[in-house]
Residue frames relative to the residue before (quaternion, step in Angstrom):
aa qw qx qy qz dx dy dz
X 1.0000 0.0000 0.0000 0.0000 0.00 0.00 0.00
X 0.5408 -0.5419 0.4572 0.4526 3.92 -1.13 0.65
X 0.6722 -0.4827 0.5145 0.2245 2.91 -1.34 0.20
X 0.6156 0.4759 -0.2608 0.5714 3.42 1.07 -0.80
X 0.4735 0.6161 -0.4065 0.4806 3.67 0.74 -0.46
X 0.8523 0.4269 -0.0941 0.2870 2.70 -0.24 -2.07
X 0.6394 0.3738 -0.2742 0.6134 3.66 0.92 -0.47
X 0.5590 0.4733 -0.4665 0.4959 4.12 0.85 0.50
X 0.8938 0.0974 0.0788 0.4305 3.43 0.56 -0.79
X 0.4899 -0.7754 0.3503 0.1899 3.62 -0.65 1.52
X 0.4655 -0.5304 0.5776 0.4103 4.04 -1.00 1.30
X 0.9070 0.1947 -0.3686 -0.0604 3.31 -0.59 -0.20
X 0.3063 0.4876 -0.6218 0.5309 3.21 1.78 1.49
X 0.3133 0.6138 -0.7106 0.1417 4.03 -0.08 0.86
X 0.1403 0.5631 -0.8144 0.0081 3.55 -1.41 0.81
X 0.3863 -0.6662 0.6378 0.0147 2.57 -1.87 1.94
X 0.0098 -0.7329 0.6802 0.0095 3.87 -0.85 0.87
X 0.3329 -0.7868 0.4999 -0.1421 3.12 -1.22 1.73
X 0.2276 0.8285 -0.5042 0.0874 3.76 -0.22 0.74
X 0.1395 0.7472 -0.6111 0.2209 3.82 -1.42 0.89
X 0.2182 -0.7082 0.6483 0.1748 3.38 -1.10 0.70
X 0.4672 -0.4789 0.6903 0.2755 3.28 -2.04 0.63
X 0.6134 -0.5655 0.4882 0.2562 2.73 -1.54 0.32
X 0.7328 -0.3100 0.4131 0.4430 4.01 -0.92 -0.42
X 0.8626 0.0348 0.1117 0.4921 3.51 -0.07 1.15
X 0.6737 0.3061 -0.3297 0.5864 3.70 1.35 0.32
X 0.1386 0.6956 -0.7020 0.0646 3.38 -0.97 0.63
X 0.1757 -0.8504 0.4812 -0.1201 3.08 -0.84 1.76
X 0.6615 -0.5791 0.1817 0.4406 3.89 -0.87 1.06
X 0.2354 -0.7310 0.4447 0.4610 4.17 0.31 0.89
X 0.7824 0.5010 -0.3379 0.1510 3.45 -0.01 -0.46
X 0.4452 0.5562 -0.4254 0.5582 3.17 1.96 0.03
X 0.6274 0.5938 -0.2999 0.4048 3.73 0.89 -0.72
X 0.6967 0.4957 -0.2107 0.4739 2.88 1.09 -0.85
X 0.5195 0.4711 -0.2058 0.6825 4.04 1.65 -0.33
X 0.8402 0.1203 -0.3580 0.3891 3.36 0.05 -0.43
X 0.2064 0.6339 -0.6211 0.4121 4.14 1.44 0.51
X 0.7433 0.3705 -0.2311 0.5067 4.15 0.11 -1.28
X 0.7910 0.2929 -0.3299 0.4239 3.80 0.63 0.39
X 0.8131 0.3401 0.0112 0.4722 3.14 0.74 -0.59
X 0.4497 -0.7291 0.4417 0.2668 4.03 -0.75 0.85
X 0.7886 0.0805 0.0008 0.6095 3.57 0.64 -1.00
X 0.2852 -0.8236 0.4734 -0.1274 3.05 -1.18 0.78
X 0.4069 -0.8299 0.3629 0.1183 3.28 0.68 1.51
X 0.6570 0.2483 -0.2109 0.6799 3.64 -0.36 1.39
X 0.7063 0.2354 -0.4479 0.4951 3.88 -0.04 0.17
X 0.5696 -0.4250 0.6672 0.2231 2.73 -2.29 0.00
X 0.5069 -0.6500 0.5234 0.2158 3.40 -1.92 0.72
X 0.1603 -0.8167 0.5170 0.2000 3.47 -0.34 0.58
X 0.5751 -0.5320 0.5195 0.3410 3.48 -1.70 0.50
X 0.0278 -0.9034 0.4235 0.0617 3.49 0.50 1.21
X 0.5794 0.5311 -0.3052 0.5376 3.40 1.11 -0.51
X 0.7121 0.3679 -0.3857 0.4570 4.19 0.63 -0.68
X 0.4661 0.6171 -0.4382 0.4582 3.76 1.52 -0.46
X 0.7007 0.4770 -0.2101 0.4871 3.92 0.56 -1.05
X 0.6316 0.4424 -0.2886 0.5674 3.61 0.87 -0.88
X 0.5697 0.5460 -0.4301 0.4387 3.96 1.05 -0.62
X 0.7211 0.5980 -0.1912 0.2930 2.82 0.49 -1.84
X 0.6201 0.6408 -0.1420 0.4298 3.46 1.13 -1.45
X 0.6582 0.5649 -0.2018 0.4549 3.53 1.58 -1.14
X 0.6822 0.4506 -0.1823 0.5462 3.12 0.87 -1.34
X 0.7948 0.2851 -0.1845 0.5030 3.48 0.54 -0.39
X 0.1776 -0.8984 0.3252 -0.2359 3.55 1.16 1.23
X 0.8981 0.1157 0.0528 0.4209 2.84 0.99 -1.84
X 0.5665 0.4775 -0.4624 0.4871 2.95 1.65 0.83
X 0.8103 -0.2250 0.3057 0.4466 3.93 -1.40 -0.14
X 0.0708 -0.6638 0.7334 0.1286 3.05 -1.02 0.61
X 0.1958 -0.8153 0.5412 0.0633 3.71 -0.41 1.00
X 0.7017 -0.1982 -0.1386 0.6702 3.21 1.43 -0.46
X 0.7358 -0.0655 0.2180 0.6378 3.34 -1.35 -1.87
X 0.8955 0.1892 -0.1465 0.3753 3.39 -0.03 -0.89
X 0.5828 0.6396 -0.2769 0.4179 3.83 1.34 -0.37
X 0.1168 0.8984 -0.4204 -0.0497 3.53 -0.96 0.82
X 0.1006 -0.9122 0.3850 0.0975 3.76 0.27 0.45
X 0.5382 -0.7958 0.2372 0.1440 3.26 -0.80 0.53
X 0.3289 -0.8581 0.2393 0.3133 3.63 1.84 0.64
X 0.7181 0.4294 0.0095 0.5476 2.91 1.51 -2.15
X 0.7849 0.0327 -0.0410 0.6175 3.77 0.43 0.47
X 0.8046 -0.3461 0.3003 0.3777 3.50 -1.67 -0.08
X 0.7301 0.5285 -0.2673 0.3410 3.54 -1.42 -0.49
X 0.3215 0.6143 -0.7172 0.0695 3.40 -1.49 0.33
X 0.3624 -0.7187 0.5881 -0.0793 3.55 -1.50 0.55
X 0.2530 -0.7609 0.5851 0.1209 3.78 -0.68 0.97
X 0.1173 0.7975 -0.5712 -0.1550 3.86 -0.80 -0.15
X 0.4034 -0.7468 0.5243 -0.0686 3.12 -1.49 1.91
X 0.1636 0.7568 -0.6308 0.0510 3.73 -0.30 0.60
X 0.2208 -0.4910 0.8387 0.0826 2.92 -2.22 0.37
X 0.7936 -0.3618 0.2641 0.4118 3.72 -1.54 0.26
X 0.5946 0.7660 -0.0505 0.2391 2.90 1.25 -1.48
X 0.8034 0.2134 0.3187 0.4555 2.26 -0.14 -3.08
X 0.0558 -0.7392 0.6535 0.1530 3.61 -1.23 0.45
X 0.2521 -0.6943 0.6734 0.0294 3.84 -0.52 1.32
X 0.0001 0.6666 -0.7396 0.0934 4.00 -0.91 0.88
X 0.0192 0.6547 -0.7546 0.0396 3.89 -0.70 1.11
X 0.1987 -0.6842 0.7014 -0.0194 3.68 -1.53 1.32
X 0.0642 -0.7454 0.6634 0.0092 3.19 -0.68 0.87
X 0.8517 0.0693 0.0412 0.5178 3.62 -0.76 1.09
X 0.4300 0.7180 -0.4632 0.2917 3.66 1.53 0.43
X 0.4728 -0.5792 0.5725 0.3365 3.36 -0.99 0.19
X 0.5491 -0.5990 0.4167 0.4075 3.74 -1.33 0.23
X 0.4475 0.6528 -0.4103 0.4530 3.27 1.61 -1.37
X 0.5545 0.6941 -0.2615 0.3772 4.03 0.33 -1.22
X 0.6994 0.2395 -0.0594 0.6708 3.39 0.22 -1.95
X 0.4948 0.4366 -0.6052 0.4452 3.49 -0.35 -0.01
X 0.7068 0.4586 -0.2688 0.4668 3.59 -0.12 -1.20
X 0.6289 0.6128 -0.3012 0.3719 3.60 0.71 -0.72
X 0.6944 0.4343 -0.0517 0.5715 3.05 1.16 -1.84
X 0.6692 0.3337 -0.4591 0.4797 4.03 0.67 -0.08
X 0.3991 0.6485 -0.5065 0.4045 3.70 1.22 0.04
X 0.6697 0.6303 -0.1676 0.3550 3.29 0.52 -1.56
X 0.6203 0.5466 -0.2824 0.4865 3.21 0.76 -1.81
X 0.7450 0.4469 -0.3078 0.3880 3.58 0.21 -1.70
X 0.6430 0.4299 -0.4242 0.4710 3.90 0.79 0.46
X 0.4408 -0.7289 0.3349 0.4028 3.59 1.69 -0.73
X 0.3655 0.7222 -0.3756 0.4515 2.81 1.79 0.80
X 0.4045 -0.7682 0.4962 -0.0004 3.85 -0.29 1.58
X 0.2002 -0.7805 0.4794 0.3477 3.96 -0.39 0.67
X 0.2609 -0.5238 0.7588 0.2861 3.72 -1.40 0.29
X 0.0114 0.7848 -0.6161 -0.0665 3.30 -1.34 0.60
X 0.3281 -0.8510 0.3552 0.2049 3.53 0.14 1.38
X 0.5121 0.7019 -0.3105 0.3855 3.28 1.30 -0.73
X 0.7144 0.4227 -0.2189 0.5129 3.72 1.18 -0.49
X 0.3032 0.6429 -0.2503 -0.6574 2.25 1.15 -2.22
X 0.1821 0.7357 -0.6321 0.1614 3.46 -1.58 0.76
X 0.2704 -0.7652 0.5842 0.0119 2.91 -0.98 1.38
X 0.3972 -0.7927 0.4484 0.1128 3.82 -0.09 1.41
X 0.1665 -0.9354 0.2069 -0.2336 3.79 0.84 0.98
X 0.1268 -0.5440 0.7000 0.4451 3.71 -0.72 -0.46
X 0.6127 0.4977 -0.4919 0.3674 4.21 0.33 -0.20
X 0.4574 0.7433 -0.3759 0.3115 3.66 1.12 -0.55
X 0.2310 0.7282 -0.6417 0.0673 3.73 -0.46 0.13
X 0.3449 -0.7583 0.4730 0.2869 3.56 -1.13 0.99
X 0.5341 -0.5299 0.4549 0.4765 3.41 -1.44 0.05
């Protein structure tokens, strides 16, 4: 994360949202996926994502907040800001001090590629496999 970020907003409101498709016919353990996203570039069994129009989305909808850098954004007019990490693959969104109202918006970005969140914090990977208790 930029420095400037980091000195705007405290590590320990980070929540990490997590998103990627399987390929056709693979579905694969999320939480190993999730561990090997922080080792490893490509990942056998996913799909490439349009990673650059995902950032150029993201960037729209959020218009009116800081750009801090390429991938960092903060919020000037209220609370929250929020880094985004990608590989070909994988899109990694860390919120620091985000509201839910915020990630929500984040996560219907996503969707509109068909990209499902994994949330590690729980763990749970929001799906068509997903069924609540």
């Amino acid at each position: 994360m930029s420095q400037q970020l980091s000195n705007s907003v405290t590590q320990k409101n980070m929540y990490e949202l997590l998103f990627w498709n399987y390929l056709e016919g693979v579905y694969l353990n999320h939480q190993e996926v999730y561990e090997a996203i922080d080792e490893q570039d490509f990942i056998e069994g996913l799909e490439e994502l349009p990673v650059t129009v995902i950032i150029n989305r993201i960037a729209s909808v959020f218009s009116k907040w800081e750009r801090v850098d390429e991938n960092s954004w903060k919020n000037n007019d209220g609370v929250g800001a929020f880094q985004v990490k990608t590989t070909s693959q994988t899109v990694q969104i860390d919120c620091y001090g985000t509201h839910g109202k915020t990630m929500d918006t984040l996560v219907g970005i996503m969707e509109e590629f068909k990209c499902p969140l994994y949330d590690p914090q729980v763990p749970v990977r929001y799906d068509e496999m997903y069924e609540e208790e």
